[in-house]
C-alpha positions in Angstrom: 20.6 -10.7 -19.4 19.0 -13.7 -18.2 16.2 -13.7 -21.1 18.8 -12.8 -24.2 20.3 -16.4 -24.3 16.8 -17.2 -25.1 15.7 -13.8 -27.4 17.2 -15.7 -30.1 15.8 -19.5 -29.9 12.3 -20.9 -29.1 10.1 -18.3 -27.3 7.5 -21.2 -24.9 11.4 -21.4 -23.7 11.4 -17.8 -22.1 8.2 -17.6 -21.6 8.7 -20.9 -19.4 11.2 -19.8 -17.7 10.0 -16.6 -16.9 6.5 -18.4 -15.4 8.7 -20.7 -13.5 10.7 -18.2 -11.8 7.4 -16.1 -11.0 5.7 -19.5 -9.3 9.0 -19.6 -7.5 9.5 -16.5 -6.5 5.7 -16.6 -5.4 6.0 -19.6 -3.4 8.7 -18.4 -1.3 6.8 -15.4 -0.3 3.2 -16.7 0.0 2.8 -20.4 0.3 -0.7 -21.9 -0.2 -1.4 -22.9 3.4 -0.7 -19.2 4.1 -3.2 -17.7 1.0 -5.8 -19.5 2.5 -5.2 -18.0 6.2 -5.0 -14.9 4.6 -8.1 -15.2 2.3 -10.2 -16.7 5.3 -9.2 -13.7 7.1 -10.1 -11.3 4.8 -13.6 -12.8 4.6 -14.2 -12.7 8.1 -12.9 -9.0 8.4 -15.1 -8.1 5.7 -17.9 -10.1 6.8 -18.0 -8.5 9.9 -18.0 -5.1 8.1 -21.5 -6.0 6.8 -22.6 -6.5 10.0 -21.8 -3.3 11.7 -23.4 -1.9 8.7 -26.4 -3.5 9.4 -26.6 -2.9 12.7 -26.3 1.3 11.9 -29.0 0.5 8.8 -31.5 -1.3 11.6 -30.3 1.9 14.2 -32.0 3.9 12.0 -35.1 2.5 11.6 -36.0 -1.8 11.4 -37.4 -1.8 8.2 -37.9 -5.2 6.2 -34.6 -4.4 4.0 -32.4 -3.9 7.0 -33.9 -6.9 8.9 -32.9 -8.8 5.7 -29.3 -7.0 5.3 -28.8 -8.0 9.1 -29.8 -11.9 8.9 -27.7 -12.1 5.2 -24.6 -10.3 6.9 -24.9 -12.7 10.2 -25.1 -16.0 7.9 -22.2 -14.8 5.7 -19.9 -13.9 9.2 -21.3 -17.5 9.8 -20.3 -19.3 6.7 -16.6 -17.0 6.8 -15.8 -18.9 10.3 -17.1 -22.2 9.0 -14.3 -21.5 6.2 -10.9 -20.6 8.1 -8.6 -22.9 7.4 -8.0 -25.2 10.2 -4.4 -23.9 12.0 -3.5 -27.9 13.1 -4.0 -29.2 9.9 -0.6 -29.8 7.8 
């Protein structure tokens, strides 16, 4: 194997190697302008989430909590937009 030339010498050496293969490997799959796409995404998916469940929490009856869930979950759907990574940016 790959890690037995090492087994017997320094072990920062494997362990080295074995992180630089993972970041690699990684990189290849997922790069970073990609993560961040992805990450923005999921924040405006679940931001959104919040706000349907504010609107069925106000549905049921405008209390002062559910006015408060409803203008939180708006700003945060807000700031999630403001945060997508621009798509013409390099």
């Amino acid at each position: 194997m790959l890690l037995q030339k090492y087994a017997n010498g320094d072990n920062c050496q494997a362990i080295d190697l074995v992180k630089s293969i993972k970041s690699i490997a990684i990189a290849n799959i997922l790069n970073q302008r990609d993560r961040g796409s992805v990450a923005g995404w999921l924040f405006l998916i679940g931001s959104l989430m919040f706000v349907f469940d504010a609107i069925l929490e106000i549905s049921k009856g405008v209390t002062l909590s559910a006015v408060l869930h409803f203008s939180a979950s708006i700003i945060f759907t807000i700031g999630s937009i403001l945060f997508m990574p621009d798509p013409t940016q390099n």
